[in-house]
ROLO-688961 format. One record per residue (C-alpha): residue number from 1; residue in one letter; x, y, z. Coordinates in pm, 1 decimal, m for minus. Layout:
REM ROLO-688961
    n  res        px        py        pz
  NUM    A         X         Y         Z
...
//
This chain:
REM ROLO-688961
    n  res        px        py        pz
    1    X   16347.2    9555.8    8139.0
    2    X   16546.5    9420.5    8427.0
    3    X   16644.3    9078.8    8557.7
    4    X   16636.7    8967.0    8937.5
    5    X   16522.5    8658.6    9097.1
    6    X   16189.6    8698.5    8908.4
    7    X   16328.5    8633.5    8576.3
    8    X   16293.0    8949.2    8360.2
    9    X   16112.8    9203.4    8530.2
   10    X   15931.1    9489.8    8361.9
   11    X   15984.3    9826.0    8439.6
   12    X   15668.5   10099.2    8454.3
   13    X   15623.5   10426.3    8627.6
   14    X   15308.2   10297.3    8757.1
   15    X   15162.0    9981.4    8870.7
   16    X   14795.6    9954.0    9001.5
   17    X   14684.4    9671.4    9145.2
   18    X   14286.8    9645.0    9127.9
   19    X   14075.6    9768.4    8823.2
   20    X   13744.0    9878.0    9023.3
   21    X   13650.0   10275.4    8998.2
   22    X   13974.9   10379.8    9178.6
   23    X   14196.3   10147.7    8984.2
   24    X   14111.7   10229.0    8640.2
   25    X   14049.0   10610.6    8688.6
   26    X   14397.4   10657.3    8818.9
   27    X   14490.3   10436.1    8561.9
   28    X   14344.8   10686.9    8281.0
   29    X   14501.7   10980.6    8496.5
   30    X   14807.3   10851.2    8510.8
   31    X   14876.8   10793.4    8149.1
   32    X   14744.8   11104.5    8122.6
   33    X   15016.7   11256.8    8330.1
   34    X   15268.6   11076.4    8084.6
   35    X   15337.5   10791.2    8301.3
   36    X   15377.5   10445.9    8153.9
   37    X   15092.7   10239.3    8342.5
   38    X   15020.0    9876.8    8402.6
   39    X   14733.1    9745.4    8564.8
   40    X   14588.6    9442.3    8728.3
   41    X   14319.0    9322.8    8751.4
   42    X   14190.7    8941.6    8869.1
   43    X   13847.7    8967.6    8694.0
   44    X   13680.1    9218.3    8506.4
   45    X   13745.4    9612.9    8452.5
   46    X   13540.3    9817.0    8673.6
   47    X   13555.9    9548.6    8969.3
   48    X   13277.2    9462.8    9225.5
   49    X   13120.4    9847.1    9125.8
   50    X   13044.3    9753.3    8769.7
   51    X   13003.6    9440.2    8765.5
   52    X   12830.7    9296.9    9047.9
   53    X   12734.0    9649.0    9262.2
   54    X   12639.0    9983.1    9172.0
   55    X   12570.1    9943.3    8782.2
   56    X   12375.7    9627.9    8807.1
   57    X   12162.5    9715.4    9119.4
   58    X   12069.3   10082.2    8964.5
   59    X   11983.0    9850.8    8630.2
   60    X   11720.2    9666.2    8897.4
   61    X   11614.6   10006.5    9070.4
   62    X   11505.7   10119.0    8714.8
   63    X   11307.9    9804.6    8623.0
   64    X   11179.9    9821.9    8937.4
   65    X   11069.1   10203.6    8874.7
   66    X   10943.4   10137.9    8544.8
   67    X   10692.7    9856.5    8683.3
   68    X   10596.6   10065.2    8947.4
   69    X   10479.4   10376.4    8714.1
   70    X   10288.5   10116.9    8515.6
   71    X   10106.9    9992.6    8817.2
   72    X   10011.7   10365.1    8889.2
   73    X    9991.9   10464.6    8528.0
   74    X    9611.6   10521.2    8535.5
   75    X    9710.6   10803.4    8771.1
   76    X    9828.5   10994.9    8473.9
   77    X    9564.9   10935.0    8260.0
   78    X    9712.2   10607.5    8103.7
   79    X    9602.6   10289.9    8077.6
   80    X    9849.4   10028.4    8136.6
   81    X    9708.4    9644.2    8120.5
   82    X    9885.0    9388.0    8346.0
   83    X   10216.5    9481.2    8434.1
   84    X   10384.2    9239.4    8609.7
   85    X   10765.9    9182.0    8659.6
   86    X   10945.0    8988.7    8329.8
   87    X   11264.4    8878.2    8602.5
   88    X   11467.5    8638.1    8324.0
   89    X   11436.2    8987.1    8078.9
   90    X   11559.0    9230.0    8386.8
   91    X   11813.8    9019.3    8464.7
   92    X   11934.5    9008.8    8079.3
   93    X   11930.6    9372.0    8032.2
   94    X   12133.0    9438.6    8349.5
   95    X   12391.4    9194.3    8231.4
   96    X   12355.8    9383.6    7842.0
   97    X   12409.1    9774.1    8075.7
   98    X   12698.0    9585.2    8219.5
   99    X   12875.1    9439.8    7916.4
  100    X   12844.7    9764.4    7728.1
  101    X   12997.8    9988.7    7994.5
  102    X   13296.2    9694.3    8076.2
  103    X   13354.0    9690.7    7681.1
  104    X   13377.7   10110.4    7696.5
  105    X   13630.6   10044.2    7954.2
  106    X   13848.7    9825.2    7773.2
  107    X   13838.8   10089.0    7480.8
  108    X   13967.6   10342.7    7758.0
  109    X   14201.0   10167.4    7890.9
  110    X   14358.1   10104.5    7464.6
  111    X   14297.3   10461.5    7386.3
  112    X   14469.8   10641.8    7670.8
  113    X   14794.4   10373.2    7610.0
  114    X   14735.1   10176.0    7940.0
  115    X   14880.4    9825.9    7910.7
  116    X   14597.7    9550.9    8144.1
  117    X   14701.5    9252.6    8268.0
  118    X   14453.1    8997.4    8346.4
  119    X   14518.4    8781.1    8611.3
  120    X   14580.2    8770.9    8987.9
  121    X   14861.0    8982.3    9110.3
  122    X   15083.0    8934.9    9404.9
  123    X   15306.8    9165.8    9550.4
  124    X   15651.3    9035.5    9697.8
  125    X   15838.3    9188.7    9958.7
  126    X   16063.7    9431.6    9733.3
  127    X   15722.8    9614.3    9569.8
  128    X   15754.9    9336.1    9256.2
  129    X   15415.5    9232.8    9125.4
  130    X   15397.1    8901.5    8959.7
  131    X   15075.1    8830.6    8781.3
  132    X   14968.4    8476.4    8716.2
  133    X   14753.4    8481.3    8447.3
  134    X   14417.8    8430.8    8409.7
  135    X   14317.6    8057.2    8391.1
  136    X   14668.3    7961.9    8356.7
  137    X   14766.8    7798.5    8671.7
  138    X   14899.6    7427.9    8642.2
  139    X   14868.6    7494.8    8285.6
  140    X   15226.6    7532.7    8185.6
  141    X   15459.3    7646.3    8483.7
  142    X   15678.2    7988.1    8608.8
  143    X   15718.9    8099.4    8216.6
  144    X   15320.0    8226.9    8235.3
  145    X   15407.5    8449.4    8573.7
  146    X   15443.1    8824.4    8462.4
  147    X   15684.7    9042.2    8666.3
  148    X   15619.6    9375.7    8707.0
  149    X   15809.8    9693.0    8892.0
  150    X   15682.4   10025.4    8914.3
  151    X   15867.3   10352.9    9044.6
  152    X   15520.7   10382.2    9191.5
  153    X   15229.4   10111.4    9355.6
  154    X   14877.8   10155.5    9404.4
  155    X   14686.7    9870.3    9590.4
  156    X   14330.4    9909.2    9535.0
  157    X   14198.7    9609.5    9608.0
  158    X   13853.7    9693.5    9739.6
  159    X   13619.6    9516.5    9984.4
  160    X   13488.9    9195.2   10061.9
  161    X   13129.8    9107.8   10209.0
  162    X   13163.1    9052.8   10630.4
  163    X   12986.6    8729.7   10706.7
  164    X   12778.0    8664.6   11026.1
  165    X   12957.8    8361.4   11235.8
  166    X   12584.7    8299.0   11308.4
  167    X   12415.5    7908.1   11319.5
  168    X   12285.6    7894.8   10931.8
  169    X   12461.7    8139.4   10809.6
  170    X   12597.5    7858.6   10570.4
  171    X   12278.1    7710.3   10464.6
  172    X   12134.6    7716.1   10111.1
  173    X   11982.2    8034.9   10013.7
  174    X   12150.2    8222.2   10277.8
  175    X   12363.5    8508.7    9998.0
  176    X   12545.2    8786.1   10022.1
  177    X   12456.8    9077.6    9753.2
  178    X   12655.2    8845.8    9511.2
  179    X   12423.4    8555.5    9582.3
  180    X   12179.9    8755.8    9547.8
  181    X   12211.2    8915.3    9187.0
  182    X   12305.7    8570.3    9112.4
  183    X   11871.1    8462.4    9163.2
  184    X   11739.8    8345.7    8839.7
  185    X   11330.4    8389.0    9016.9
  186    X   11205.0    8653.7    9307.0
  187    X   11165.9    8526.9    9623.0
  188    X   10847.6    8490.9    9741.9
  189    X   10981.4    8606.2   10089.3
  190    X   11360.4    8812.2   10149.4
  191    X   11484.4    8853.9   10510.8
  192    X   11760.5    9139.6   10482.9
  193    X   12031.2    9140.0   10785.5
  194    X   12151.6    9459.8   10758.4
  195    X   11948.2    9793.4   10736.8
  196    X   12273.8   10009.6   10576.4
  197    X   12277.2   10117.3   10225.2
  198    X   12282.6    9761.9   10022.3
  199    X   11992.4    9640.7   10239.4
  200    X   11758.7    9919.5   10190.5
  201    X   11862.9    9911.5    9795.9
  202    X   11754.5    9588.5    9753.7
  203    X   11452.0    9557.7    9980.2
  204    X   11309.4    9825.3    9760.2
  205    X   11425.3    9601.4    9476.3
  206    X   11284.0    9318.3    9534.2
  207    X   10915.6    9486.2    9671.3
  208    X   10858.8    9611.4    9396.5
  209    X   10916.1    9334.2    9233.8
  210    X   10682.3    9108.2    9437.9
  211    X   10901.9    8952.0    9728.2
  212    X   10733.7    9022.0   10110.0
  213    X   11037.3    9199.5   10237.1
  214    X   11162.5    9165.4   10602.8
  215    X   11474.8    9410.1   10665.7
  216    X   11634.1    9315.9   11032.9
  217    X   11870.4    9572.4   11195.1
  218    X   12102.5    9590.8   11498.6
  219    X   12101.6    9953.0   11539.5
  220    X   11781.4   10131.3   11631.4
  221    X   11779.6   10295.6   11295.5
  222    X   11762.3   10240.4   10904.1
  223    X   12056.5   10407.0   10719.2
  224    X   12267.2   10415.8   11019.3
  225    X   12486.1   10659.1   10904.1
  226    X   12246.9   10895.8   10736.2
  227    X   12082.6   11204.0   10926.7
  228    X   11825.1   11061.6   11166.4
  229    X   11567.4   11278.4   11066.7
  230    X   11595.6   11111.9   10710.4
  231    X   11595.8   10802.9   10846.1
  232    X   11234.8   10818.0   11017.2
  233    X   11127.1   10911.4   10699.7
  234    X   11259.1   10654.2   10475.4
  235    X   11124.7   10332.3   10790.2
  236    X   10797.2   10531.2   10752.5
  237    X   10813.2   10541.6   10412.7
  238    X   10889.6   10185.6   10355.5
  239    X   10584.5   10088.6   10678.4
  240    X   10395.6   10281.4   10403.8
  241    X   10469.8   10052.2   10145.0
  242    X   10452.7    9752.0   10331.4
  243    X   10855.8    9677.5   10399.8
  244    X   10885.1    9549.0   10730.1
  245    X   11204.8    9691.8   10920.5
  246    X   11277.2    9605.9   11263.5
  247    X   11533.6    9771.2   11449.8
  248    X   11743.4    9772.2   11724.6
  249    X   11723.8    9376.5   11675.3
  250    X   11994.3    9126.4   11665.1
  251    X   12012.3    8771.5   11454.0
  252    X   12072.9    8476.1   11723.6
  253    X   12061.8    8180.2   11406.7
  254    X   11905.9    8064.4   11078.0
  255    X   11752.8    7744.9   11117.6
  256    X   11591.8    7516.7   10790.9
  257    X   11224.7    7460.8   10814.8
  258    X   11035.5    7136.0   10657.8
  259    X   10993.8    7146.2   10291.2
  260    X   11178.1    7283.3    9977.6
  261    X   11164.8    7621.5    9796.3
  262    X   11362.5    7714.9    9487.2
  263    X   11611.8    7838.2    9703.0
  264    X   11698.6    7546.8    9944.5
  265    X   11475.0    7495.7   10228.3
  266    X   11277.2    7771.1   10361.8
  267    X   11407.7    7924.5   10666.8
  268    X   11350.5    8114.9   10988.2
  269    X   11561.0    8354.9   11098.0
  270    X   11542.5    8424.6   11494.4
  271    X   11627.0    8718.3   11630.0
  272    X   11620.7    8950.5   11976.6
  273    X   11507.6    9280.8   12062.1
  274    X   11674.4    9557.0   12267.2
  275    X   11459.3    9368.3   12553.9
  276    X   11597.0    9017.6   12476.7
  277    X   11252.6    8930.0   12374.6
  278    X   11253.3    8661.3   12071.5
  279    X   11121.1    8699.7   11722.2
  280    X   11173.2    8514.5   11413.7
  281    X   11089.8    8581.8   11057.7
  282    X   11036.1    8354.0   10754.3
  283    X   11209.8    8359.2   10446.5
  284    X   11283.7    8190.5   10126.6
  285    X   11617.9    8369.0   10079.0
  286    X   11804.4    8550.0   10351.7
  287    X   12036.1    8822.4   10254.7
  288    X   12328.5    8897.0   10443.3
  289    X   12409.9    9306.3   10416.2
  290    X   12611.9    9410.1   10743.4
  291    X   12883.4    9564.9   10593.9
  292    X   13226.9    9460.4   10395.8
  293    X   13572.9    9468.7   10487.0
  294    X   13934.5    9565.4   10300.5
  295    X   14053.4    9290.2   10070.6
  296    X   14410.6    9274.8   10096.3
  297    X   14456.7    9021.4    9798.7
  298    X   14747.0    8946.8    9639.6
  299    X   14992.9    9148.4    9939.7
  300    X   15016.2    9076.5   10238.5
  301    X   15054.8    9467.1   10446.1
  302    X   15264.1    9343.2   10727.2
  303    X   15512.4    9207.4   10500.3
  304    X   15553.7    9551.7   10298.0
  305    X   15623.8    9734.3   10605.2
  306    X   15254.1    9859.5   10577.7
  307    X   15099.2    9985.5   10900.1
  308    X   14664.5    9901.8   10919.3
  309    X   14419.6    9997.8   11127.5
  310    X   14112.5    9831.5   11205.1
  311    X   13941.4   10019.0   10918.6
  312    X   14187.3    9955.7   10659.8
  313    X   14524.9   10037.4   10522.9
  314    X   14635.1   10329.1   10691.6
  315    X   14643.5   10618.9   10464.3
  316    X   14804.5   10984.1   10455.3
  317    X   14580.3   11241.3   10288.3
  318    X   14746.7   11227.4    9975.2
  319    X   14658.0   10840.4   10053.0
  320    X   15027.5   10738.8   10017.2
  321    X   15142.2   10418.5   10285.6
  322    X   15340.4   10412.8   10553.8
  323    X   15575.5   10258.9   10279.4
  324    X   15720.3   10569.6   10034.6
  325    X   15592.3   10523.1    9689.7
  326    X   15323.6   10299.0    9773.6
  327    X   14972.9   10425.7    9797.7
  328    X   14634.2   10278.0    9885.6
  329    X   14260.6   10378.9    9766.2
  330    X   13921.2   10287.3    9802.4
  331    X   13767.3   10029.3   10038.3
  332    X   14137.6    9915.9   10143.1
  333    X   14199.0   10212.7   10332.9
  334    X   13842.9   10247.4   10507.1
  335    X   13795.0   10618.4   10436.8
  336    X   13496.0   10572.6   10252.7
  337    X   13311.1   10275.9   10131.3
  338    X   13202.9   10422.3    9793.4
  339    X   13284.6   10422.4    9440.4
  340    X   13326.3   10790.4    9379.1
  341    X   13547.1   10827.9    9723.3
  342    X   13754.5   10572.0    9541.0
  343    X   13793.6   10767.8    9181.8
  344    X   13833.2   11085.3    9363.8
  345    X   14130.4   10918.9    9579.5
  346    X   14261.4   10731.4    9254.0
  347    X   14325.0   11087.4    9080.3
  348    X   14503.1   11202.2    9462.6
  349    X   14712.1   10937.5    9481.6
  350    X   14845.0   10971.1    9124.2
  351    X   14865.0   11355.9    9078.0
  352    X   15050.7   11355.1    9425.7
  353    X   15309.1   11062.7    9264.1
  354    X   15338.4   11274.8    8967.1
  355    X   15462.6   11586.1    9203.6
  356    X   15154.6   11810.4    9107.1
  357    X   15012.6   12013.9    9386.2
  358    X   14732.8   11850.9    9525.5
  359    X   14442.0   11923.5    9761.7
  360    X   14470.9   11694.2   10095.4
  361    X   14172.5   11425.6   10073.8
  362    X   13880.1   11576.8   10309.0
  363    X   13871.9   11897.8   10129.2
  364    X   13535.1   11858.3    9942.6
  365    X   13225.4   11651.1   10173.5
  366    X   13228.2   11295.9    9991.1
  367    X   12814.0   11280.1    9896.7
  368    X   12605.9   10899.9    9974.1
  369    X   12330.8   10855.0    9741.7
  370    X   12051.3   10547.5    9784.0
  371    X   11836.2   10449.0    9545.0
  372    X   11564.5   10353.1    9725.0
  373    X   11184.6   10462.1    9682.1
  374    X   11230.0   10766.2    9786.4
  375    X   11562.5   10807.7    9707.1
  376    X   11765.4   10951.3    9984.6
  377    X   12093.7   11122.6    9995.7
  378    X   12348.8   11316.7   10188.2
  379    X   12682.3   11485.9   10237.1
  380    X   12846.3   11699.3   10515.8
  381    X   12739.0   11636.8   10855.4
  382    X   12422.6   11537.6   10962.7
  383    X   12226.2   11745.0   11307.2
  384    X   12334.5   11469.4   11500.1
  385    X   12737.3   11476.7   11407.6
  386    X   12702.5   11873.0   11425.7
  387    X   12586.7   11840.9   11795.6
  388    X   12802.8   11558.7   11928.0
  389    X   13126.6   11798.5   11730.5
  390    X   12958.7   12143.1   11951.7
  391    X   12913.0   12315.0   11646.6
  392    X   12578.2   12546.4   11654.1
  393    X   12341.9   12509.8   11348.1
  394    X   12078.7   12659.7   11203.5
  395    X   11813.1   12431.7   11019.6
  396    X   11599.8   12518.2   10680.6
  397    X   11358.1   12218.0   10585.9
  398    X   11136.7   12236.2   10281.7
  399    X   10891.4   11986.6   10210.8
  400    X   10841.8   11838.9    9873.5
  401    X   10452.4   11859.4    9913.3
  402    X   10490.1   12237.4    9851.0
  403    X   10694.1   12174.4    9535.7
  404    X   10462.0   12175.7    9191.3
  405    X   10731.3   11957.8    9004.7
  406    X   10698.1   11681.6    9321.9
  407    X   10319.4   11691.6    9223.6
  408    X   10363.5   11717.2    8896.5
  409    X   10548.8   11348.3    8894.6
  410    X   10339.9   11216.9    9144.6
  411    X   10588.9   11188.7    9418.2
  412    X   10500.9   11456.5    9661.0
  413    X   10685.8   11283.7    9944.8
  414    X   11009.5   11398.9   10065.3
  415    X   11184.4   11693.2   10229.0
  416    X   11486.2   11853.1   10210.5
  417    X   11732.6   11961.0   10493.0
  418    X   12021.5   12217.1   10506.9
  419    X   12290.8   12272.6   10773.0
  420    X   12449.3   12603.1   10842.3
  421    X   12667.7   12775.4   11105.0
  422    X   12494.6   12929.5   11344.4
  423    X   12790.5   13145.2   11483.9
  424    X   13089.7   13370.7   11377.8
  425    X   13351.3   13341.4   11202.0
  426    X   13181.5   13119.1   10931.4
  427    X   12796.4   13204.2   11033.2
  428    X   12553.6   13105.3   10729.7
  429    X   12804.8   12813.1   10581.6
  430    X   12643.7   12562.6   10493.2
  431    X   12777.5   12250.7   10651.7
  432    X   12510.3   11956.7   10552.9
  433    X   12243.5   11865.2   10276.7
  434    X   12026.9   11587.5   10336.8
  435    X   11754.4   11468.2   10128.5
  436    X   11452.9   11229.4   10092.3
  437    X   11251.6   11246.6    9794.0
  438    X   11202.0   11191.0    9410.5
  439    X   11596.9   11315.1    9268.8
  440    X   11765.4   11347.6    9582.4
  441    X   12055.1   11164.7    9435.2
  442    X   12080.6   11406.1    9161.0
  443    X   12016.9   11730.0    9370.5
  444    X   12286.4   11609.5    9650.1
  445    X   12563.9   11771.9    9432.7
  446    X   12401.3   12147.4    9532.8
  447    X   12527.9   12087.4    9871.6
  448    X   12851.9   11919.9    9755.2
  449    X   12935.2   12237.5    9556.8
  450    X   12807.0   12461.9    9824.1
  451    X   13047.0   12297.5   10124.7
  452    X   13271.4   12285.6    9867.3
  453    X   13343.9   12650.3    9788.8
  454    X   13248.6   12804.1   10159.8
  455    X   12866.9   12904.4   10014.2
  456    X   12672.5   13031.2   10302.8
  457    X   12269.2   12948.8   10259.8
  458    X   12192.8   13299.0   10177.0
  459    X   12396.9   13269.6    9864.7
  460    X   12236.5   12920.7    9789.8
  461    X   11924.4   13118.0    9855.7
  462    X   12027.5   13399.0    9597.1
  463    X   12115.9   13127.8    9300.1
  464    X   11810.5   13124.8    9081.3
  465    X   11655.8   12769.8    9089.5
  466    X   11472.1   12696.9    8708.5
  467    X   11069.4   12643.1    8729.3
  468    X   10883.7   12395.4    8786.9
  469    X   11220.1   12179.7    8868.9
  470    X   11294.2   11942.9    9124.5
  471    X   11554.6   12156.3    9201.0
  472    X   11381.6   12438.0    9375.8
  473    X   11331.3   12251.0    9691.1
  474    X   11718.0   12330.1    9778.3
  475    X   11659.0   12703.2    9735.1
  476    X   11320.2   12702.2    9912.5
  477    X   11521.2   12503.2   10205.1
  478    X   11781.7   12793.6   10169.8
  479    X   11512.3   13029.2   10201.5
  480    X   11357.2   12885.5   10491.7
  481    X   11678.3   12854.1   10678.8
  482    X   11729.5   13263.0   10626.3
  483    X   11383.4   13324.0   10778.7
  484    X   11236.5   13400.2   10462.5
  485    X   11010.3   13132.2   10344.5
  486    X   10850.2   13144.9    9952.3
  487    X   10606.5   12817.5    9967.1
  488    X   10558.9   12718.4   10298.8
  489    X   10426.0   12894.0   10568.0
  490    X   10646.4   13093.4   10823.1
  491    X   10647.0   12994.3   11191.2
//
């Protein structure tokens, strides 16, 4: 303990402020390490991830799954009478996946020795945190602040949603993904803004589930970021289905109609094509998806001598600050707005801060995975990136409608894609692995391990792939990208 102008200050080796998936996990590495931890955290363990983002959403994509196969159960020789969504149930047993895995944290966080504090944290100008706890404000005065010093500081303070400074944008019924797992009914009608990975999640959420789903996208394609290829397939996939996405759009306003929904009024969302041309589509509830921002709460960076960039908190690649000691992971830095970039960076940060020999951040391809219907996924660079960086690739493709397993479940659409050098020195490495189709989220990790460890697609094409599996469609694509073809035709 120590005494400044804080009061009495405890001393740790390690402070973390933010408990999402990079907080705690270099939380549990860092005690593992030997390091006396404390860590922060506003609400609850896991953060946004857990509790109001990837766990509860993948809860949804499973009851939406499990309706679906009903619907199409006499397919398999099984009768299934009236299936219908039970919303009030799926909404209770995503809360009851939810509480289970925050509880498992909290038993974590006791058995590897790390000491939580609940409450909001702020960090002063000489790298003190004081935490005010939990509900206590006005409740009793300074003696409830918590002051806390660590040799070492970790801000992980994820992301918040962007808003649109649109007309509207502040009327009833008009959420962001918050808003939206807060709905206690399905929509009868769902505009999305934003065709990026949280819009296409929950459009194919919320179809299956009944809503008429309108997605509404500035760039001329869904999933932005993924390979464009991929992307046709997923807006053709979703035309299919009967998602509308329009593209290459932009939102002017949201304007209230007459009448009254459960939702606030019902509402018309106008919008503009690449042609200024006008649209509009109706909606019950609009969600607002176009992307999320660094949260710097609780610090302020320009106060800490801590140099951002328009992305985020600007990072080295063992993600330490501009300030010494202080280091920065997740969405705060903008490197990657996902919750495995963030654990990965959490263990970085803290094996660098412990003096252990580290690999720089960028040495394994970070994957995406989307749970949509098909799933889609990705890692390494897509055809596009590979052209606009003038490096030469070869392309294998190998269609799930070749694959038994694909037919086997039922879900013979999808394809699978594979990057490689084209040239010397590194000819054959495989440099991308894109996917649409049933697993793709599972299989992605192929490609992550290949890029990973310098595999070229001939060796990919050499591992032996179980039968009938899912599986084999990355070896077939590894085959076809050699020239030599098993299940599909040669041309």
């Amino acid at each position: 303990m120590g005494a400044n102008a804080h009061g009495t200050v405890q001393e740790w080796d390690l402070v973390i402020l933010g408990a999402g998936p990079g907080g705690y996990v270099a939380a549990i590495r860092a005690a593992q390490l030997g390091m006396r931890v404390a860590l922060v955290e506003k609400d609850r363990l896991g953060g946004l991830c857990l509790n109001r983002g990837c766990i509860p959403t993948k809860a949804m994509v499973k009851s939406a799954e499990v309706l679906l196969t009903a619907k199409k159960a006499e397919t398999f020789g099984v009768r299934v009478e009236g299936a219908a969504v039970d919303f009030p149930r799926v909404v209770a047993r995503r809360q009851e996946v939810v509480d289970g895995l925050v509880h498992g944290l909290e038993q974590l966080m006791r058995s590897n020795g790390v000491q939580v504090f609940p409450g909001h944290g702020a960090v002063l100008r000489d790298g003190t945190v004081e935490v005010m706890p939990a509900g206590a404000a006005g409740s009793g005065g300074e003696q409830e602040r918590v002051a806390l010093r660590g040799r070492r500081l970790i801000l992980a303070t994820g992301s918040q949603a962007a808003h649109l400074p649109i007309p509207g944008a502040d009327l009833p019924g008009v959420v962001d993904s918050d808003g939206l797992l807060a709905l206690d009914r399905v929509p009868e009608r769902l505009v999305i803004i934003g065709g990026g990975i949280v819009g296409v999640e929950f459009a194919s959420i919320f179809h299956a589930f009944g809503s008429k789903v309108t997605i509404l996208e500035l760039l001329p394609s869904l999933l932005p970021v993924a390979d464009q290829e991929i992307s046709r397939r997923l807006a053709t996939s979703f035309r299919r289905a009967g998602i509308e996405a329009r593209t290459g759009v932009r939102v002017e306003a949201i304007e209230a109609q007459p009448g009254q929904t459960p939702f606030g009024p019902p509402k018309q969302v106008h919008f503009t094509d690449g042609q200024d041309r006008p649209g509009t589509a109706e909606a019950d509830v609009v969600l607002v998806a176009v992307g999320r921002r660094p949260a710097y709460t609780g610090f302020d960076p320009g106060e800490l001598g801590i140099e951002v960039t328009r992305a985020g908190i600007k990072v080295d690649d063992t993600m330490q600050t501009t300030r010494p000691g202080v280091y920065a992971i997740g969405d705060v830095n903008g490197l990657s707005p996902l919750a495995h970039a963030a654990s990965a960076q959490g263990l970085l940060a803290v094996e660098h801060a412990a003096g252990r020999k580290v690999r720089p951040w960028g040495t394994s391809p970070v994957p995406s995975a989307v749970f949509t219907f098909p799933e889609v996924a990705w890692a390494g660079l897509t055809e596009e990136a590979a052209q606009a960086a003038g490096i030469p690739v070869r392309i294998g493709r190998f269609l799930y409608g070749a694959l038994g397993r694909a037919h086997v479940e039922g879900e013979p659409e999808g394809v699978v894609k594979i990057l490689a050098r084209a040239e010397p020195p590194d000819e054959g490495e495989v440099v991308g692995l894109h996917i649409i189709g049933r697993g793709a989220c599972e299989l992605i990790h192929e490609g992550v391990l290949a890029m990973r460890f310098g595999a070229t697609a001939e060796e990919l094409a050499e591992a032996i792939h179980a039968h009938p599996t899912l599986s084999e469609a990355v070896g077939e694509a590894a085959h076809a990208l050699v020239g030599l073809p098993i299940h599909m035709a040669r041309r």
